[in-house]
PDB file with SEQRES, HELIX, SHEET and CRYST1 records, atoms N, CA, C and O in Angstrom:
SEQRES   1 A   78  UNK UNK UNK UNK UNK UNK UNK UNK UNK UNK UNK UNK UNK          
SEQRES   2 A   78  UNK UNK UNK UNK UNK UNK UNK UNK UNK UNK UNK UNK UNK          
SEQRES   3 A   78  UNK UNK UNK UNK UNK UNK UNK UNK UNK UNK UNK UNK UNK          
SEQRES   4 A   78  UNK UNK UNK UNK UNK UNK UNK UNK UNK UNK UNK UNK UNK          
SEQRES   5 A   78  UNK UNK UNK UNK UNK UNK UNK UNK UNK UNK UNK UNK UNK          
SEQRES   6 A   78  UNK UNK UNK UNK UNK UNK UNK UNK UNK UNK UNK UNK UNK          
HELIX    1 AA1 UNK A    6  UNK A    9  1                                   4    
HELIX    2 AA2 UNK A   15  UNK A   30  1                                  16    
HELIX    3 AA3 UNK A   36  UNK A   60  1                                  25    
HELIX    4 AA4 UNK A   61  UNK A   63  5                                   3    
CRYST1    1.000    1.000    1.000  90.00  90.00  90.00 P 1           1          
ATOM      1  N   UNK A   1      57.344  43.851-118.030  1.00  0.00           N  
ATOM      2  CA  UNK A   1      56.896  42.481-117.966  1.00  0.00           C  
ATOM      3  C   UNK A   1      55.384  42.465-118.222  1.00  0.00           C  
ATOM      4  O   UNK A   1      54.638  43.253-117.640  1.00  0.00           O  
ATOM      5  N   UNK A   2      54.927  41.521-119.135  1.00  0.00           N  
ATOM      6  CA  UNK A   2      53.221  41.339-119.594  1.00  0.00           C  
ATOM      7  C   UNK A   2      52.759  40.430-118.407  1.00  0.00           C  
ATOM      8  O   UNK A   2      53.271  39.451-117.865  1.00  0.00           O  
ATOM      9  N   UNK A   3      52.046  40.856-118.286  1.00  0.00           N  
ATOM     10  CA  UNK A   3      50.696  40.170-117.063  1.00  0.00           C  
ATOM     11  C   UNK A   3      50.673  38.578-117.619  1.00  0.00           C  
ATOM     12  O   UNK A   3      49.959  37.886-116.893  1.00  0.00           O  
ATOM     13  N   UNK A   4      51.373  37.725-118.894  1.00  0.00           N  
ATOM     14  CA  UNK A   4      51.306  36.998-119.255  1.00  0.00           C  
ATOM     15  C   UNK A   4      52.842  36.266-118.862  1.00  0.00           C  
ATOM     16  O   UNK A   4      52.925  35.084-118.527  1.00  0.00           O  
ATOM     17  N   UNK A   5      53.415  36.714-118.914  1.00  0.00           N  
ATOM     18  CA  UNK A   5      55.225  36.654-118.469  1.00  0.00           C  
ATOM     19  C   UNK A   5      54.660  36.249-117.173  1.00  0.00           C  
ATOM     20  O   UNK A   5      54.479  35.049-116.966  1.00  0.00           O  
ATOM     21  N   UNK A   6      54.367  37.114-116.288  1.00  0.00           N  
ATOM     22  CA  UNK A   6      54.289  37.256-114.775  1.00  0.00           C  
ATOM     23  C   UNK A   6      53.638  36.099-114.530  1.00  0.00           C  
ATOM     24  O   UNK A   6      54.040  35.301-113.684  1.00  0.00           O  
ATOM     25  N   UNK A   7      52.646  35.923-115.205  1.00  0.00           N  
ATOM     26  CA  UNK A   7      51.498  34.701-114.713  1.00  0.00           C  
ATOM     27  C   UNK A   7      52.350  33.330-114.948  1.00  0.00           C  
ATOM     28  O   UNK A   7      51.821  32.284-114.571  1.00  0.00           O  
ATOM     29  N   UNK A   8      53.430  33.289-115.453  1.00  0.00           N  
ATOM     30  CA  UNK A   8      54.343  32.251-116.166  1.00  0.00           C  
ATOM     31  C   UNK A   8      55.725  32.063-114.953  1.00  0.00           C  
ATOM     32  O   UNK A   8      56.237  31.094-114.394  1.00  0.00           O  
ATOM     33  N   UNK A   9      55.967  33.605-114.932  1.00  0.00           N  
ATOM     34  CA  UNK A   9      57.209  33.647-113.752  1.00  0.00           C  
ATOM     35  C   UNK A   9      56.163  32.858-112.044  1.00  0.00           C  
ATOM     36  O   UNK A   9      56.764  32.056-111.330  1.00  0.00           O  
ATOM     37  N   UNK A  10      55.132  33.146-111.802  1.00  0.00           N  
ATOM     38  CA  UNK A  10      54.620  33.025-110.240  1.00  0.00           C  
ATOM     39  C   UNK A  10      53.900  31.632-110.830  1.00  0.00           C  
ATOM     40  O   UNK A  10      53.101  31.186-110.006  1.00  0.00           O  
ATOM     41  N   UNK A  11      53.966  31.017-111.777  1.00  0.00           N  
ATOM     42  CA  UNK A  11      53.624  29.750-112.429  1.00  0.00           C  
ATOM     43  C   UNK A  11      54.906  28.507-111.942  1.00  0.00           C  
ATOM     44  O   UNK A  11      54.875  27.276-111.971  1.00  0.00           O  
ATOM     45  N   UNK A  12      55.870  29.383-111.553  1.00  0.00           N  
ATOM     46  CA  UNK A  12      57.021  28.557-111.716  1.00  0.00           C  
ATOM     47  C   UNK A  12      57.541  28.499-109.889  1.00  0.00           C  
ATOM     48  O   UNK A  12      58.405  27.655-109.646  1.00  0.00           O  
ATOM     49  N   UNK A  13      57.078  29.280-108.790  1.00  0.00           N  
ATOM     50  CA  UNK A  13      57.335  29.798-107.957  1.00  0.00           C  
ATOM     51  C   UNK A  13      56.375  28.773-106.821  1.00  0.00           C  
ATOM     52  O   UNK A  13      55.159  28.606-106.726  1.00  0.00           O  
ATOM     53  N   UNK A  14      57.419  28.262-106.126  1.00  0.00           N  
ATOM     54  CA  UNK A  14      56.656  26.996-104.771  1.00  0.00           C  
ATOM     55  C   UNK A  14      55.654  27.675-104.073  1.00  0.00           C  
ATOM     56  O   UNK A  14      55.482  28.769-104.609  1.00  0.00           O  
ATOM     57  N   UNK A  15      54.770  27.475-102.921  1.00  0.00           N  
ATOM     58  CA  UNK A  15      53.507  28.153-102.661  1.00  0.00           C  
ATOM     59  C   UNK A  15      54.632  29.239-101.301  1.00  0.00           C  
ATOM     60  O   UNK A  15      54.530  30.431-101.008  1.00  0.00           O  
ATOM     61  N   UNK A  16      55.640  28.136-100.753  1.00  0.00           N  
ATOM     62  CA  UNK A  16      56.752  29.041-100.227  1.00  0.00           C  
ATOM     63  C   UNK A  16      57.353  30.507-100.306  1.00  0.00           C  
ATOM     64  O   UNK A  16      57.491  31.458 -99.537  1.00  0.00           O  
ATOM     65  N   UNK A  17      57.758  30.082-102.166  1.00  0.00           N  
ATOM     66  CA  UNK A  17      57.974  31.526-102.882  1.00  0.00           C  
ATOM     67  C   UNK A  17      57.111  32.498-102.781  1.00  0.00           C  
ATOM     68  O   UNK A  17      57.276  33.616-102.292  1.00  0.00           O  
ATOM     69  N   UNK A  18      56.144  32.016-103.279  1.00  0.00           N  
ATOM     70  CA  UNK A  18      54.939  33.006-103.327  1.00  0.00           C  
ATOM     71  C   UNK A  18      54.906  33.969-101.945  1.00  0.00           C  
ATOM     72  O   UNK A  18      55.201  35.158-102.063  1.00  0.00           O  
ATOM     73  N   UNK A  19      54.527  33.402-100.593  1.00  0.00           N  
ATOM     74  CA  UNK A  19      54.050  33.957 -99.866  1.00  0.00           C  
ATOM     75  C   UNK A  19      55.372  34.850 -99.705  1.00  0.00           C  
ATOM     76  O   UNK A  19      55.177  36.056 -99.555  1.00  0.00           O  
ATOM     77  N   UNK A  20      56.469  34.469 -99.718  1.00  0.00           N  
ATOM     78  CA  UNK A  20      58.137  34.898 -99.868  1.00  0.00           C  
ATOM     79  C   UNK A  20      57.296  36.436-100.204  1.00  0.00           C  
ATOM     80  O   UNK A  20      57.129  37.450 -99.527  1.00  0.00           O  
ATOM     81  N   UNK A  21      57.007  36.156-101.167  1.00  0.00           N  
ATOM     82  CA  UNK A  21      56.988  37.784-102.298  1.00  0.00           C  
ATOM     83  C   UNK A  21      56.207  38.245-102.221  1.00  0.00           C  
ATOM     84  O   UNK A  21      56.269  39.446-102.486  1.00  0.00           O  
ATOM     85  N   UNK A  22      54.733  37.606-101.758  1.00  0.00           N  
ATOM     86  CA  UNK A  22      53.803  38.499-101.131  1.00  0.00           C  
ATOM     87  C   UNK A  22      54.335  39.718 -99.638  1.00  0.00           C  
ATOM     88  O   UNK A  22      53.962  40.859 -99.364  1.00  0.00           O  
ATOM     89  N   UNK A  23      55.225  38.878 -99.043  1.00  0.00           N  
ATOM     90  CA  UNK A  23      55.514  39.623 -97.637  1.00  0.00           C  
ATOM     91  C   UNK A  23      56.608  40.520 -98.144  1.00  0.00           C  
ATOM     92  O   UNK A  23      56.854  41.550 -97.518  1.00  0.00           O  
ATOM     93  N   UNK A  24      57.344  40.185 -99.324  1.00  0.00           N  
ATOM     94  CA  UNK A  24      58.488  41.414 -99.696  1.00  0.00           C  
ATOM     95  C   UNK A  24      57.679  43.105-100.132  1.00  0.00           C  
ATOM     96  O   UNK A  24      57.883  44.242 -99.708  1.00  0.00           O  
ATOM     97  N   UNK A  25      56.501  42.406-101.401  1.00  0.00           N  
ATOM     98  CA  UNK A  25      56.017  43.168-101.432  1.00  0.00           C  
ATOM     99  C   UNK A  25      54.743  44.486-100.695  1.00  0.00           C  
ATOM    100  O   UNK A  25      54.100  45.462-101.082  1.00  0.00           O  
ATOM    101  N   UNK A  26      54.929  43.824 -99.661  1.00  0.00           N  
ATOM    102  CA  UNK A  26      53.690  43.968 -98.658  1.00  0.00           C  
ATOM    103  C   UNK A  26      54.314  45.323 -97.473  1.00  0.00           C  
ATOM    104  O   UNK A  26      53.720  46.216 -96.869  1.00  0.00           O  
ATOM    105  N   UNK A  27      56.250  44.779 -97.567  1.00  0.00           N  
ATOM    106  CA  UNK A  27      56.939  45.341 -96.993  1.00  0.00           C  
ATOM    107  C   UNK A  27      57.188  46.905 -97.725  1.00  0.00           C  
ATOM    108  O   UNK A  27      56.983  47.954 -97.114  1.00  0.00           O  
ATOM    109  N   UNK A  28      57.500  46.859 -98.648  1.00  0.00           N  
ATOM    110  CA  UNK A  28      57.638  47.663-100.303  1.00  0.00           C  
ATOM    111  C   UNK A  28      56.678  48.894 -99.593  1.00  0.00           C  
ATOM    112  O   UNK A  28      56.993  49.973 -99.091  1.00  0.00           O  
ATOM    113  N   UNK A  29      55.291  48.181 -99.801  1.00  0.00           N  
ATOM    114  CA  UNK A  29      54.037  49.413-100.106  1.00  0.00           C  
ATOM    115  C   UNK A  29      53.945  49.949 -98.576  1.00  0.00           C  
ATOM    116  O   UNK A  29      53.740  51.149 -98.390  1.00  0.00           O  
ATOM    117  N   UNK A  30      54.072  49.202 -97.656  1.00  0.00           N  
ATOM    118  CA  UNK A  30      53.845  49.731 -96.094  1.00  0.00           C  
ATOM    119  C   UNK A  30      55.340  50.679 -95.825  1.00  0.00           C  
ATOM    120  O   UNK A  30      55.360  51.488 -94.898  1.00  0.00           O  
ATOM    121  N   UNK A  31      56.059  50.566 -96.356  1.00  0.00           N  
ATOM    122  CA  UNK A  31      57.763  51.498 -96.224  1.00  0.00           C  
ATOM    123  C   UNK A  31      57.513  52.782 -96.332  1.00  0.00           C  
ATOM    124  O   UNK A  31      58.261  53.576 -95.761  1.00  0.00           O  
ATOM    125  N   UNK A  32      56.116  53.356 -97.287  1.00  0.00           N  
ATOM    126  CA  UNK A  32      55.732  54.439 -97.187  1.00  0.00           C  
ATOM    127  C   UNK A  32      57.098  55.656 -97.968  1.00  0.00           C  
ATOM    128  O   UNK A  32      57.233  56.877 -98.054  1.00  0.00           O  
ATOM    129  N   UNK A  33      58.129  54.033 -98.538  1.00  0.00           N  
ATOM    130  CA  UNK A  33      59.020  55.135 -99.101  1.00  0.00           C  
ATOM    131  C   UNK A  33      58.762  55.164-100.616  1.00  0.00           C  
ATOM    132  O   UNK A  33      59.654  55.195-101.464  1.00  0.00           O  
ATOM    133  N   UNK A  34      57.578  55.151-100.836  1.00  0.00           N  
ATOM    134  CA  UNK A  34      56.920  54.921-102.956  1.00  0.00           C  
ATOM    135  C   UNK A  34      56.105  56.112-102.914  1.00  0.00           C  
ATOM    136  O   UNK A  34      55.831  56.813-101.940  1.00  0.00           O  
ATOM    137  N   UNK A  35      55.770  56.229-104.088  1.00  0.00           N  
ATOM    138  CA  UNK A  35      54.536  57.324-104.691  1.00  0.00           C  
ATOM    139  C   UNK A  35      54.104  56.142-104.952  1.00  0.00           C  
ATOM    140  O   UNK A  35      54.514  54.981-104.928  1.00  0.00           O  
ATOM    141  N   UNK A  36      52.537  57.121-105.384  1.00  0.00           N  
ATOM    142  CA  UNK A  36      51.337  56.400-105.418  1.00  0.00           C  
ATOM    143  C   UNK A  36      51.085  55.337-106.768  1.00  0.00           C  
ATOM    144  O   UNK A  36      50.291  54.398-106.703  1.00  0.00           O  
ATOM    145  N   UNK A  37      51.580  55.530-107.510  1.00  0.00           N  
ATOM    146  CA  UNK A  37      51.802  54.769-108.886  1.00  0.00           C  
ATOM    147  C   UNK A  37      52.175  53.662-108.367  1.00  0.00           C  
ATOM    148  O   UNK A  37      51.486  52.649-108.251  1.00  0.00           O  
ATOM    149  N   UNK A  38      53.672  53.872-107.919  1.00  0.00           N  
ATOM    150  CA  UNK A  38      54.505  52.381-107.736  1.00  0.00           C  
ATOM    151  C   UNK A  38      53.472  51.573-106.396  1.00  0.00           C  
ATOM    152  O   UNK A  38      53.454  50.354-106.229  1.00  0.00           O  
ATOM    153  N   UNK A  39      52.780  52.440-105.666  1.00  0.00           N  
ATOM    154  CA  UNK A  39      52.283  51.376-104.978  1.00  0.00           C  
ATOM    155  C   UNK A  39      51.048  50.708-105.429  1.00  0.00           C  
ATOM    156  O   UNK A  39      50.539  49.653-105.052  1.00  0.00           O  
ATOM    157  N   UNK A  40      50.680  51.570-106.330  1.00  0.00           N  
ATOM    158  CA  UNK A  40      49.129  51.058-106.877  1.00  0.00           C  
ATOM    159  C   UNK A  40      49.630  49.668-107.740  1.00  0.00           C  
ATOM    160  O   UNK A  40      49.039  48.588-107.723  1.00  0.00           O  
ATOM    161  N   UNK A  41      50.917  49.994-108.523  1.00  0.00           N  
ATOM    162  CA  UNK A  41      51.412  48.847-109.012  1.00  0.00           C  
ATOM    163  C   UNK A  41      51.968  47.253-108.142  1.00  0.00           C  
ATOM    164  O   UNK A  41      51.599  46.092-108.318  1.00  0.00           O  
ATOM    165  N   UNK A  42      52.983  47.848-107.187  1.00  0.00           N  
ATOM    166  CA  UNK A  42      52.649  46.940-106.289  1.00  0.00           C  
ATOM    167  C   UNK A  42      51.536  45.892-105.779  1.00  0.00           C  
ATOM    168  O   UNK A  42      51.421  44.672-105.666  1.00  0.00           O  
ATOM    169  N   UNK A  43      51.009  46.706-105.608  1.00  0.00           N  
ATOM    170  CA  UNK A  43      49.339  45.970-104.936  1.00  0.00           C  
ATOM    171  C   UNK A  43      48.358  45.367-105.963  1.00  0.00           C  
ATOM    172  O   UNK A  43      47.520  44.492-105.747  1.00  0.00           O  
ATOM    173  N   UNK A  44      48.664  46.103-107.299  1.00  0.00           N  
ATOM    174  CA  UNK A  44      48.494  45.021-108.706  1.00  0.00           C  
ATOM    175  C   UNK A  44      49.481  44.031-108.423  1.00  0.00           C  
ATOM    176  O   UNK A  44      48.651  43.570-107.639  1.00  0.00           O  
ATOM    177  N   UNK A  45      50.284  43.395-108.326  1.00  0.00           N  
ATOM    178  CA  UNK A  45      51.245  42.627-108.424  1.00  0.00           C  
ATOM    179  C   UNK A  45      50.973  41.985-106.986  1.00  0.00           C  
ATOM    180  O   UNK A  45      51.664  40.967-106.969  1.00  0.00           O  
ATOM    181  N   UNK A  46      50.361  42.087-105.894  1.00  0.00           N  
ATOM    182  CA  UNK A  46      50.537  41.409-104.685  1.00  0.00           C  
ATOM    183  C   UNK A  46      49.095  40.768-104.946  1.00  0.00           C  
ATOM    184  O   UNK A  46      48.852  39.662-104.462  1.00  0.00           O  
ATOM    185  N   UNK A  47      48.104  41.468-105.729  1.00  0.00           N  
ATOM    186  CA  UNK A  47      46.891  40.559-106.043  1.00  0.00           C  
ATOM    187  C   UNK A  47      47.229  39.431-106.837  1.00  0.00           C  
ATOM    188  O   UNK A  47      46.729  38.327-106.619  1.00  0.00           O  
ATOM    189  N   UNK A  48      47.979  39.624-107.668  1.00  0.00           N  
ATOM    190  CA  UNK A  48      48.532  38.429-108.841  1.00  0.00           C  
ATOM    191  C   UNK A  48      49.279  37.522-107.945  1.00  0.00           C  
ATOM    192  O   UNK A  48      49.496  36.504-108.603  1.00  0.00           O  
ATOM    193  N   UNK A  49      49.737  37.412-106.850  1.00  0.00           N  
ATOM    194  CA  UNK A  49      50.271  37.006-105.962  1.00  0.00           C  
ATOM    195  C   UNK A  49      49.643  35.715-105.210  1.00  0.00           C  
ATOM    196  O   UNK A  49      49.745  34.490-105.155  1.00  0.00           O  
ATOM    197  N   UNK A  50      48.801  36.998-104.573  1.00  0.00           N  
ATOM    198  CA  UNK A  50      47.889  36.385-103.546  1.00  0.00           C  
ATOM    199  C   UNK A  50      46.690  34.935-104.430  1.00  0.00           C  
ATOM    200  O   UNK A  50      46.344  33.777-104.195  1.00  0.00           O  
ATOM    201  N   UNK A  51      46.499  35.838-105.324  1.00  0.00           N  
ATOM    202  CA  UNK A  51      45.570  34.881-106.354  1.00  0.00           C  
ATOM    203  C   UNK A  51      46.380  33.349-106.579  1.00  0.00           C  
ATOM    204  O   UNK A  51      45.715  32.366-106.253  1.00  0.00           O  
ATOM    205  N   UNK A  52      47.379  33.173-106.964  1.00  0.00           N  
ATOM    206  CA  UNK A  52      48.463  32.311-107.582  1.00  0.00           C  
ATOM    207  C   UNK A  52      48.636  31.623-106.252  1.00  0.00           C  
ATOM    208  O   UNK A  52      48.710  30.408-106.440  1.00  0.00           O  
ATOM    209  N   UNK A  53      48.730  31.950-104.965  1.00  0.00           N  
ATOM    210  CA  UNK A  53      49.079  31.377-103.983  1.00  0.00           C  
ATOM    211  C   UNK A  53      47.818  30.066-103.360  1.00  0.00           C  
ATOM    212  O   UNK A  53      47.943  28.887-103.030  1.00  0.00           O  
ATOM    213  N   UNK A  54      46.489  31.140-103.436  1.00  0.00           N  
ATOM    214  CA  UNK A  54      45.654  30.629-103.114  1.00  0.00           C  
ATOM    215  C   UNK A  54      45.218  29.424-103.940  1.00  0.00           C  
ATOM    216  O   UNK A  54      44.614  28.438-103.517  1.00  0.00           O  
ATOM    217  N   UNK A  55      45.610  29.657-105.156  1.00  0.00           N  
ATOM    218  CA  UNK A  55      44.908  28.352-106.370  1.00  0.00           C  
ATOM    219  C   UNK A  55      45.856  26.964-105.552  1.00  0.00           C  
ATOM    220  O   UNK A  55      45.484  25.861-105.151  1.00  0.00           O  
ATOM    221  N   UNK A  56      47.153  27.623-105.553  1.00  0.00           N  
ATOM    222  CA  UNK A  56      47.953  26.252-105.039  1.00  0.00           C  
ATOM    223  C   UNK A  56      47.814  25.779-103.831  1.00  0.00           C  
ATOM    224  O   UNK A  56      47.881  24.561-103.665  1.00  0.00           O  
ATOM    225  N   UNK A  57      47.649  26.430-103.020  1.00  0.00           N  
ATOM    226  CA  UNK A  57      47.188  26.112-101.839  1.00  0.00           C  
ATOM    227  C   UNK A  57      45.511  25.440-102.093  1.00  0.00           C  
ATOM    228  O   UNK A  57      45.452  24.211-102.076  1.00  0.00           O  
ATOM    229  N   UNK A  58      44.624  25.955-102.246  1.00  0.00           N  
ATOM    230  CA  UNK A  58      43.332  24.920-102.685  1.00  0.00           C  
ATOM    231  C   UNK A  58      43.806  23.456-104.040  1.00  0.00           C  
ATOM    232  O   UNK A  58      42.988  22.653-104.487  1.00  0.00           O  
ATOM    233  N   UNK A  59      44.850  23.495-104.294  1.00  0.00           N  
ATOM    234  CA  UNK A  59      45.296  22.470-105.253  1.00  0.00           C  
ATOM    235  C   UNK A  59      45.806  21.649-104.061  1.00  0.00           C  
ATOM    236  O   UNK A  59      45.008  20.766-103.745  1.00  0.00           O  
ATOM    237  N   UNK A  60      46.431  21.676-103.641  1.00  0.00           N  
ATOM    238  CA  UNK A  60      47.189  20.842-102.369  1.00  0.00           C  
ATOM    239  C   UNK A  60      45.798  20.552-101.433  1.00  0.00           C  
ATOM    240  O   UNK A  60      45.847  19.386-101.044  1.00  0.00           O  
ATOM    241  N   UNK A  61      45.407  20.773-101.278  1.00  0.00           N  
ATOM    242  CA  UNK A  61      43.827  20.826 -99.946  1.00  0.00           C  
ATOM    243  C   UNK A  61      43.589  20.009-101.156  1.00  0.00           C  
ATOM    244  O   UNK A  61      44.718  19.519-101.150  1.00  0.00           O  
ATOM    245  N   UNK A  62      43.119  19.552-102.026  1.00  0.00           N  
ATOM    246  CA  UNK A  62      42.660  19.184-102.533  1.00  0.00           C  
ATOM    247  C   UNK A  62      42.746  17.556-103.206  1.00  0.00           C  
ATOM    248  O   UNK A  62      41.875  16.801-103.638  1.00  0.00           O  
ATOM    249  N   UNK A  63      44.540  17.409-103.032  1.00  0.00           N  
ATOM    250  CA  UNK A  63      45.180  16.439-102.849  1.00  0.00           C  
ATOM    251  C   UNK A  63      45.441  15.520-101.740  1.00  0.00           C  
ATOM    252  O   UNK A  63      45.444  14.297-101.599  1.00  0.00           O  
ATOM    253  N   UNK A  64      45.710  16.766-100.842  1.00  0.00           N  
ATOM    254  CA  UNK A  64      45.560  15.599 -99.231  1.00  0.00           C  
ATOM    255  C   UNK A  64      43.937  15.191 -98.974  1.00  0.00           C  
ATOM    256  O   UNK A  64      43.797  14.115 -98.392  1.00  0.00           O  
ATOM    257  N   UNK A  65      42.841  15.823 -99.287  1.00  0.00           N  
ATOM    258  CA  UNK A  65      41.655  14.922 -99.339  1.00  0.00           C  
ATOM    259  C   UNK A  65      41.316  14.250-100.189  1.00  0.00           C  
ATOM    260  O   UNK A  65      40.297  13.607 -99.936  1.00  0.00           O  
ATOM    261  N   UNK A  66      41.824  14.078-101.315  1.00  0.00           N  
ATOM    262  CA  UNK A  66      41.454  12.423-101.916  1.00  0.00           C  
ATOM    263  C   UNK A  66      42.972  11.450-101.358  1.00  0.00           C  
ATOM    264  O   UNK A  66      43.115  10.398-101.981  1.00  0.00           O  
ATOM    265  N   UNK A  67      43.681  11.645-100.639  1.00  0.00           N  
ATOM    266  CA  UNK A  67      44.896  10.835 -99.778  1.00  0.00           C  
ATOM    267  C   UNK A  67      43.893  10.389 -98.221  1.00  0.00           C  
ATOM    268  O   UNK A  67      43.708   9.264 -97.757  1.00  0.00           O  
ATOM    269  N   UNK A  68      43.445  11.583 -97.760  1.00  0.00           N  
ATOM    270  CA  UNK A  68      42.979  11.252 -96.367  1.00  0.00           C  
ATOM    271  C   UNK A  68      41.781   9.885 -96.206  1.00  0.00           C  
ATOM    272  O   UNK A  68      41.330   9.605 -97.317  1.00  0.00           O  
ATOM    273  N   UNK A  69      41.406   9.323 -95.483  1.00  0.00           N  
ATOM    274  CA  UNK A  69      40.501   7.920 -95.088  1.00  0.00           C  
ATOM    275  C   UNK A  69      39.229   8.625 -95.358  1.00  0.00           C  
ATOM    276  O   UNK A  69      39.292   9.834 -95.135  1.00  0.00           O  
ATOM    277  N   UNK A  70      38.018   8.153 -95.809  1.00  0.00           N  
ATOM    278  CA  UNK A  70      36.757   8.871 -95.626  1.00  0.00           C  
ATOM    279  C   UNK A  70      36.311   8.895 -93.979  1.00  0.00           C  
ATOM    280  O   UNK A  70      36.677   7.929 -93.310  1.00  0.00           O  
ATOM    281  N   UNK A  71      35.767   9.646 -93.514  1.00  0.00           N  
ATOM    282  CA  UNK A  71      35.459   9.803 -92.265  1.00  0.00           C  
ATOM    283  C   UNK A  71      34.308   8.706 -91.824  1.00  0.00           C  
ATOM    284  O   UNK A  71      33.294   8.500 -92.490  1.00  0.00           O  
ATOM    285  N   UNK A  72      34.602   8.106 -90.715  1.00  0.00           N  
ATOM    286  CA  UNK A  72      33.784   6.927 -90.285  1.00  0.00           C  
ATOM    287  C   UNK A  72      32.597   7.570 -89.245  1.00  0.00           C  
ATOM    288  O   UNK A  72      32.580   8.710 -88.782  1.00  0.00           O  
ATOM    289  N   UNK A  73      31.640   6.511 -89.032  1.00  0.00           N  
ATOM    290  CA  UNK A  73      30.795   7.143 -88.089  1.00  0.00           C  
ATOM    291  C   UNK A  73      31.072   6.555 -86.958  1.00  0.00           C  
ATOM    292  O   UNK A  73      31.446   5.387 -86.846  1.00  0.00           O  
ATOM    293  N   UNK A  74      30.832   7.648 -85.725  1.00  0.00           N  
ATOM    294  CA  UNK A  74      30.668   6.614 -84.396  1.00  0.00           C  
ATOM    295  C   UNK A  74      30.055   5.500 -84.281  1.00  0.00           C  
ATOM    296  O   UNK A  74      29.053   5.097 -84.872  1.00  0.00           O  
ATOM    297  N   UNK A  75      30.929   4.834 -83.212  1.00  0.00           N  
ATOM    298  CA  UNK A  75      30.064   3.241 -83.063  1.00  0.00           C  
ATOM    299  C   UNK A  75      29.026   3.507 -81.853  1.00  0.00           C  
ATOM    300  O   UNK A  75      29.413   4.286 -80.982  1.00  0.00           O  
ATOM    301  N   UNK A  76      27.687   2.906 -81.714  1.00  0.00           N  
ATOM    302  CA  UNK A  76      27.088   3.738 -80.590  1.00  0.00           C  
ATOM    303  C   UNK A  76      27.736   2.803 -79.244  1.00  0.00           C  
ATOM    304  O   UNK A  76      28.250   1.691 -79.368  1.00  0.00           O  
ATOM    305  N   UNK A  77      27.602   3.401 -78.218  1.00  0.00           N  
ATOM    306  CA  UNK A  77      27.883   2.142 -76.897  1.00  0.00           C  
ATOM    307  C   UNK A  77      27.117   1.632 -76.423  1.00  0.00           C  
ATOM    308  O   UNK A  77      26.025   2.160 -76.216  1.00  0.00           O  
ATOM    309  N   UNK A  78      27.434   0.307 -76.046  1.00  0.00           N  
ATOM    310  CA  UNK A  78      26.981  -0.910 -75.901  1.00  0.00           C  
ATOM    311  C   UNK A  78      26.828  -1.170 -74.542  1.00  0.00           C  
ATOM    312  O   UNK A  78      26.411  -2.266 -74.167  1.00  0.00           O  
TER     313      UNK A  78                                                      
END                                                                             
């Protein structure tokens, strides 16, 4: 799979999914049952992850504050 595929497959994947496959893969490399390749690859692939997760997640933050009220100031007391 091209780093271009992938960016297309986790393009398509809810912020749900994502973290889904961050924790599968997270499980993968800590199992301690890989050589060092497959985990170096892994952890390439959990950065592509983590990256993809975070954009959507700051995309959403980003949506509920132009939804949220602008913040008012206190009234002083009287």
């Amino acid at each position: 799979m091209t780093e271009q595929q992938a960016g297309r497959d986790l393009d398509a994947l809810s912020y749900e999914e994502l973290v889904a496959e961050l924790e599968s893969l997270t499980r993968r490399m800590a199992s301690g049952e890989i050589g060092i390749e497959e985990a170096t690859d892994l952890y390439e692939q959990a950065g592509a992850v983590h990256a993809k997760a975070v954009e959507r997640l700051d995309r959403v933050r980003a949506r509920i504050e132009k939804l949220a009220p602008p913040p008012t100031e206190p009234k002083p007391f009287s």
